[in-house]
N, C-alpha and C positions, 0 to 999 in steps of 0.2 A: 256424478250420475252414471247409471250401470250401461255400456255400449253395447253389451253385450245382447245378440237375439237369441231367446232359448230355444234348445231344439224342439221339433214339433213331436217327438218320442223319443221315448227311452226302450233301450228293448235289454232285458236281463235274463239270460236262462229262456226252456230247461234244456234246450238238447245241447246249445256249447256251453257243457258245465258238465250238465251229467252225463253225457258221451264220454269225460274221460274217468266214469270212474270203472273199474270193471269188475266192482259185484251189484247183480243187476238190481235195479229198485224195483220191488213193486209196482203196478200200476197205480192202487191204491195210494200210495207212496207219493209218488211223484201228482195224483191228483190234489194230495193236500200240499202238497210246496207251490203247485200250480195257483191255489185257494190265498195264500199266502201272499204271494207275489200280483195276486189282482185286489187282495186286500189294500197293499202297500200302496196303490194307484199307478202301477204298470196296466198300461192299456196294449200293448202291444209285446206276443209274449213267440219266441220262436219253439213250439211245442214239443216236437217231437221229428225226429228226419225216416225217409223212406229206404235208408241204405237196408238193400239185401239184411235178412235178420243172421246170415253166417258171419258177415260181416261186422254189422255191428248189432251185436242180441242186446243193447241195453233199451233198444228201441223196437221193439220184436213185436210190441201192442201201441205200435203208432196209430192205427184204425180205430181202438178203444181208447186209447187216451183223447182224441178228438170228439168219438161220440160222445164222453162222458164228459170235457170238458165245458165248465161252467158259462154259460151265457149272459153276457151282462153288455148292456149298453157303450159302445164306442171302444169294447174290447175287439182287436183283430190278432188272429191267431197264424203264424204263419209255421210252413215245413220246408225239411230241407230235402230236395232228392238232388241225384248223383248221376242220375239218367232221365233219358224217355218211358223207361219202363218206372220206375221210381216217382216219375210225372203223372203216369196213369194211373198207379195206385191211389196217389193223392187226390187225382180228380175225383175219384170215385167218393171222398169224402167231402165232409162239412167244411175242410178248411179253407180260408180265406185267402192264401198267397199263398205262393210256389218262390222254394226260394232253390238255385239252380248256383253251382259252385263253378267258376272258371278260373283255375290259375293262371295265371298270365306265364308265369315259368314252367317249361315242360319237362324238364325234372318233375318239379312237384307232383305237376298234371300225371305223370306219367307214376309215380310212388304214391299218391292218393287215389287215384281212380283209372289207373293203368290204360291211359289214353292220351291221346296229344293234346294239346290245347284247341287244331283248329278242328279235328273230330269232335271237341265239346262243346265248341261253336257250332261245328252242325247240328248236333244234338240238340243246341238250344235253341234253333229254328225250329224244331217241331214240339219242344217244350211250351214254345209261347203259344204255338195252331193249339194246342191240347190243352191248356190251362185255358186260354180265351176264350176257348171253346165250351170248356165246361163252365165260363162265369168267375176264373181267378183269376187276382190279378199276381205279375211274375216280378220279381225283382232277381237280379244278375251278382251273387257275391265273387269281385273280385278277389281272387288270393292270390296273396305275396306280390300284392301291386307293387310293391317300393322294393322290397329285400329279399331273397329267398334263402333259407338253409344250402350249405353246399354248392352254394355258389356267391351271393353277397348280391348287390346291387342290382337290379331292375332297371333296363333303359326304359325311357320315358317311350321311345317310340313302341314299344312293345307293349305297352301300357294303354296308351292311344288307339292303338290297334283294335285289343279286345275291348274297349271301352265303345268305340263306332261299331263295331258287330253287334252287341247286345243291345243296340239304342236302332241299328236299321233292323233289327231282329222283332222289336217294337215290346222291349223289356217297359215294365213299367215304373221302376224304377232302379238303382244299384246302390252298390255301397264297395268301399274302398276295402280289402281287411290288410292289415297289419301282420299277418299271417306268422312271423316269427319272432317280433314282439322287440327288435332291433331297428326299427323305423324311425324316422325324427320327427320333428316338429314340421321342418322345413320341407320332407316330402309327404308329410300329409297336408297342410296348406295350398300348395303347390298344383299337387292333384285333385282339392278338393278345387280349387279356382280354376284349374285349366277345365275340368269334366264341368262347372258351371258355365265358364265362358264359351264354352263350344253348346251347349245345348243347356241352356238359362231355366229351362220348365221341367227342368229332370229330378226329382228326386232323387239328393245323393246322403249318403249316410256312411258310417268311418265304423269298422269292428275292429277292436283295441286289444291288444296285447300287452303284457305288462316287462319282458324278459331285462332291458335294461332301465327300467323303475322311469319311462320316458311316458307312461300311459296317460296320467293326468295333462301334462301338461301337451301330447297331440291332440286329448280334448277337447284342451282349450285353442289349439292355433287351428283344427277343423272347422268349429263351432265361427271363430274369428273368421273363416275363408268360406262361408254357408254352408258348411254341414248342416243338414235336412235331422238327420236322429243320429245318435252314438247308440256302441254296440259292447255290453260289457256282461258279465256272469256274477251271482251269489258269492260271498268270498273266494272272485279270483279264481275257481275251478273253471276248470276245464283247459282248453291249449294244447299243444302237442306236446305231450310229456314224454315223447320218445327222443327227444332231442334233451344233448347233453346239458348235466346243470343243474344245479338245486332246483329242487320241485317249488320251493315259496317263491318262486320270479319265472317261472315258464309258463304261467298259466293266464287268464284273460283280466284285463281292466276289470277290479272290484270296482262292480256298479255301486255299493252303499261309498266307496271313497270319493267318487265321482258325482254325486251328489250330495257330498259333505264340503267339496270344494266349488263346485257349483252355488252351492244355497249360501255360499260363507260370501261370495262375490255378489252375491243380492238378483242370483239368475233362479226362477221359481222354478220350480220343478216338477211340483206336483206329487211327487212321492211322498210316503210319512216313514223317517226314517227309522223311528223306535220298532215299527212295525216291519221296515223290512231287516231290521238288526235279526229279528226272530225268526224270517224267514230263513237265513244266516243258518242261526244258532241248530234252526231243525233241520239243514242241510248235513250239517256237521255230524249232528246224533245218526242221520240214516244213513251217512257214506262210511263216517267215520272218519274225514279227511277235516282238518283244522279248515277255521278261514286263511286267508293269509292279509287279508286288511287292514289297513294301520287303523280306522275305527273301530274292526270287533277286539282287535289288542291291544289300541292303547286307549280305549274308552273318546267319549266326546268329551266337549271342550264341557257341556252342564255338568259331564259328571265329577270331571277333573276339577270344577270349581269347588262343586256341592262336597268334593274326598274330605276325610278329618287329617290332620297333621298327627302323625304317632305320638303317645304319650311319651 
């Protein structure tokens, strides 16, 4: 019998995926891979982010990709900004959650958003006034809770730290990330049970990185310790492809694998995978970047039965 509890969403794409690629997509574009991806039965889609458009111009019509984003019952659409200012843009639109980035390590903090960690804690005291204000709600994505590039290991107390700031800040929910894709099983479990055992009613949710092929299976030991949703991209795009290393493992948890190994364990999912294969397949034509999934490259298991044997 399955022990397993499914998560209450899946969130795939568009902005961690098509953030890393850098020729920009259409709006247009990225509207039908959005169409795609709500066909497959993602209900929860993270859209588009507020970063400054110098910064990053693949998201320059974050405003228009929301207005025009399709409406559909028990879909919520979430952004990511980088600031206060970034926050207010957002309010100003339709969308439904703010999603507000803290690294736990101040390297990072300080190479991604050129600020400390606890200036982005203050920042996200007036993130949560300005989003609840305008009627959204906020979640807190931890980065590099566990490992950081350039440095290695994550204390735990430091982890705790930003995790009680963004919950008395009256975050409404968080999520773990995996940020350089060297994480184990055993600190994502770990973290995901400590952040439930200290505050039981919290929404928490794990963003997956793929860099030593450990994606799947933190997964599956989040999911084991109540992980709330997992957090994965269209063939594996996206991730910080500025760090060293072949580009097929530096990039985010392929969600269609993740729901290949999910569905194989008798955990429903709700996705229809043929359908998000295609989503896949029209990512690939518009960027130009392969999947890296071991199901768009080594086919599923129907097809591998249904193959003929070479004459």
């Amino acid at each position: 019998m399955n022990c397993w509890r499914p998560p209450t969403s899946w969130k795939s794409g568009l902005r961690d995926g098509l953030q890393a690629v850098l020729d920009v997509l259409s709006a247009d574009r990225k509207l039908d891979i959005l169409t795609g991806v709500l066909d497959a039965g993602f209900t929860t889609v993270e859209i588009t982010s507020f970063a400054h458009p110098k910064v990053l111009p693949q998201f320059a019509d974050a405003e228009r990709l929301i207005a025009e984003a399709p409406r559909r019952g028990g879909v919520r659409y979430k952004a990511l900004v980088p600031n206060v200012r970034g926050a207010q843009r957002a309010c100003a639109t339709s969308i439904d959650e703010i999603v507000a980035v803290i690294p736990v390590d101040p390297g990072m903090a300080l190479k991604n958003q050129n600020a400390t960690p606890e200036k982005l804690l203050a920042d996200f005291d007036d993130i949560v006034v300005e989003a609840h204000r305008a009627g959204k709600t906020v979640s807190a994505a931890i980065a590099t809770a566990f490992f950081s590039p350039c440095r290695g290991a994550v204390d735990v107390a430091e982890l705790d730290h930003v995790v009680t700031r963004v919950v008395e800040a009256g975050t409404d929910s968080l999520y773990l990330a995996g940020t350089s894709g060297m994480e184990t099983p055993t600190e994502f479990a770990d973290g995901v049970r400590r952040v439930k055992g200290r505050y039981p009613g919290m929404p928490v949710g794990v963003h997956l990185h793929n860099r030593n092929g450990h994606a799947a299976v933190n997964a599956l030991a989040s999911l084991a310790a109540g992980a709330d949703w997992l957090e994965g991209s269209f063939g594996g795009l996206g991730g910080d492809m500025w760090f060293p290393g072949d580009p097929s493992v530096l990039g985010n948890a392929p969600m269609e694998d993740l729901v290949v190994l999910f569905e194989s364990l008798g955990i429903t999912t709700g996705i229809d995978l043929g359908a998000f294969l295609m989503v896949v397949q029209k990512v690939e034509t518009y960027t130009g970047i392969p999947s890296y999934s071991f199901v768009s490259r080594g086919g599923t298991r129907h097809e591998l039965a249904d193959a003929q044997w070479p004459a």
